[in-house]
C-alpha atoms as one frame of an Amber mdcrd trajectory, in Angstrom:
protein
   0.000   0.000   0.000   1.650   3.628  -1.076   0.518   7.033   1.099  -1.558
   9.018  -0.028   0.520  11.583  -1.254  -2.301  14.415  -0.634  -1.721  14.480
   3.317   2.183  14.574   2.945   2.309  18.586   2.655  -0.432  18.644   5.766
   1.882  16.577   8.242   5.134  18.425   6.780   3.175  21.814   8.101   2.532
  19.850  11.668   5.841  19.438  11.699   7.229  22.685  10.727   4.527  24.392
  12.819   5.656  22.381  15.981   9.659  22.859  15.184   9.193  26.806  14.922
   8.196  26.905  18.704  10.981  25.234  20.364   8.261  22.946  21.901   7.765
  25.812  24.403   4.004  25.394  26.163   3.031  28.692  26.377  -0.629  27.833
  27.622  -0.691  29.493  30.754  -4.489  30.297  31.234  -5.654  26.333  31.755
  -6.504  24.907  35.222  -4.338  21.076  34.776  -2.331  20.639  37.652   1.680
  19.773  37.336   2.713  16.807  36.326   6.106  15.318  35.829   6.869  16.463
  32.601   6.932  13.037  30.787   8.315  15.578  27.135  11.852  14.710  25.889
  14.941  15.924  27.316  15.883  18.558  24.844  12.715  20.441  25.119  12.782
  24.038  26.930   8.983  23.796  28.522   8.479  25.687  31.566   5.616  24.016
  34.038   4.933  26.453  36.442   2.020  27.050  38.925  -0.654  29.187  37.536
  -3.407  30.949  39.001  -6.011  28.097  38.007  -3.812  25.408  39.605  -6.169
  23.194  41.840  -3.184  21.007  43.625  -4.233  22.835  46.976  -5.598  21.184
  50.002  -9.893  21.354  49.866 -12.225  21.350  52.287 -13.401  17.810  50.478
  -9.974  16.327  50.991  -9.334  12.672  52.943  -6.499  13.834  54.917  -6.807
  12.205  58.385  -5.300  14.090  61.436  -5.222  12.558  64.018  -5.104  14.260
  67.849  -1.862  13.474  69.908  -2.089  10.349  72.113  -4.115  11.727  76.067
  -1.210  11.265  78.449  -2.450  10.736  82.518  -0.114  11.359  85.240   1.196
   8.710  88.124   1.790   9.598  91.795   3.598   6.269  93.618   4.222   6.306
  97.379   5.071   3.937  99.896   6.393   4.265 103.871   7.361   1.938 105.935
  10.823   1.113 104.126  13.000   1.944 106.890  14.791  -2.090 107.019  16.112
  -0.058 103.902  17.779   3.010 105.427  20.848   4.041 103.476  20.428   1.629
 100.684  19.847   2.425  96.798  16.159   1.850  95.869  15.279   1.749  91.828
  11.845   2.541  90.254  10.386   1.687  86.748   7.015   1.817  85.392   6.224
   0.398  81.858   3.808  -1.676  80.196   3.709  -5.232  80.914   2.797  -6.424
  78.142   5.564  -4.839  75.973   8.380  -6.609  77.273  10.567  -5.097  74.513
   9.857  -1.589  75.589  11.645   0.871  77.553   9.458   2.283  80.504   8.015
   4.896  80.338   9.437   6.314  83.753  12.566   5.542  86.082  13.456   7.270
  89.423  16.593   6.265  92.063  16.915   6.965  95.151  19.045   6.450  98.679
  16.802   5.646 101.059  16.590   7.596 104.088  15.106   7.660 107.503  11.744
   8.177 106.861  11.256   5.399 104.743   9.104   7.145 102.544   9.454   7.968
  98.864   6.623   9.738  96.601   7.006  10.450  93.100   4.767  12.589  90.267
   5.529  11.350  87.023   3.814  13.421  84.626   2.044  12.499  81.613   3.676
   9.081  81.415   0.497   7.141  80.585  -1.061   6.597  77.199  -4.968   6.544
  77.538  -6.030   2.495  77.234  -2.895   1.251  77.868  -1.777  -1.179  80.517
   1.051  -0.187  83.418   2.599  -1.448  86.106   5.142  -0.257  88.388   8.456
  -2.483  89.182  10.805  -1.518  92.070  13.694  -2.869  94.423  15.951  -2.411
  97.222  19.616  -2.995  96.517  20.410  -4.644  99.687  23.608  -6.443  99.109
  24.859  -3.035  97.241  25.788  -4.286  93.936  23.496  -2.518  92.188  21.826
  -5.410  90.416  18.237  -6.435  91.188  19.011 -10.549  92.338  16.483 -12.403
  94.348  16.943 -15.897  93.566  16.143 -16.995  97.469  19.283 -17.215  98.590
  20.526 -14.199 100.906  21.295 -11.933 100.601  18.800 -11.288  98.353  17.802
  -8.261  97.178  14.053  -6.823  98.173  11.540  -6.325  94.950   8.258  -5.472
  94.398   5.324  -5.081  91.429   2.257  -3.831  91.342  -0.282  -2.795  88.336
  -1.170   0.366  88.384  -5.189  -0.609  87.377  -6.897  -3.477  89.317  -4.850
  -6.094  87.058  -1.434  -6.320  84.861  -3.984  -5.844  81.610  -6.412  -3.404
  82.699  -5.599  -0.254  80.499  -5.066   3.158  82.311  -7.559   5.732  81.577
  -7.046   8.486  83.559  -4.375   9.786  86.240  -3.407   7.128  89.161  -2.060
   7.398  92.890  -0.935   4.132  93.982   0.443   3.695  97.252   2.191   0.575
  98.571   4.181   0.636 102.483   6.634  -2.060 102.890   5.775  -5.620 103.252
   8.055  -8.882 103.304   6.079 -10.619 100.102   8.756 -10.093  97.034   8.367
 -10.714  93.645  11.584 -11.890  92.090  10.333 -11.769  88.336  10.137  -7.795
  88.728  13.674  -8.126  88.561  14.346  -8.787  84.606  13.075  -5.332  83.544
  14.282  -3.854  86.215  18.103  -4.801  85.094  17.277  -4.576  81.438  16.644
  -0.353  82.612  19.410   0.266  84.940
């Protein structure tokens, strides 16, 4: 099959028409947004934002934003922990059930002769989530948390800070706990993996 030779001299004008401007989109007046310019390396277009340019956000748009995380505070006390005068005592609260984690708060102290401690750890909570407080006495001074029931064994305690190890948190907590004798050597593992 031969072209028709009558539509020759109309795609040689195309051609000419399209080589005499460089290429060069001079349509400035339309509303398309940018795109990547997908045109051939040695063309000279200039894409730039135009009046008309709807790549804005809209009222209509999905964007989701989401509120930060509601944070509730924890007050810890406890008396009664003069058998502990003059030793190193170690705090940690974190979630139980995300071993992996760091917790979310750590205090130290030397016991004194009050045997009393209170902290305010503030905003330290994540609304839903589950927390418990792990702390010991460093009795034999080495500054490891060891209670294997041999002496001397170090002291160590845990207690949730809702009514059980999984009930979630879901607004600020005081939770007071005076000395007792009943230890709870387990409490020790994230209490070394923080200090």
């Amino acid at each position: 099959m031969s072209p028709d030779l009558r539509t020759v001299p109309l795609l040689l004008l195309a051609l000419g028409t399209f080589a005499a401007c460089n290429g060069d989109d001079d349509d400035t007046t339309d509303s398309d947004t940018d795109t990547v310019d997908t045109d051939t390396p040695g063309d000279t277009d200039t894409d730039t934002d135009t009046p008309g340019d709807t790549a804005t956000d809209t009222p209509g748009d999905t964007d989701t934003d989401t509120p930060g995380d509601t944070l509730h505070t924890l007050t810890f006390s406890g008396d009664g922990y003069t058998p502990h005068n003059g030793q190193m005592m170690y705090f940690i609260v974190k979630n139980p059930q995300a071993v992996a984690e760091p917790p979310v708060a750590m205090e130290s102290i030397l016991m004194d002769s009050t045997g009393s401690f209170s902290f305010t750890w503030v905003d330290v909570m994540v609304d839903g989530t589950p927390y418990s407080i792990a702390w010991y006495a460093d009795t034999n001074g080495d500054g490891m948390c060891e209670n294997n029931g041999a002496e001397p064994d170090d002291h160590v305690w845990s207690v949730p800070v809702g009514a059980t190890q999984t009930t979630p948190v879901t607004a600020d907590a005081t939770v007071v706990f005076d000395h007792v004798a009943v230890f709870i050597p387990p409490a020790c593992i994230p209490l070394n993996d923080a200090f």
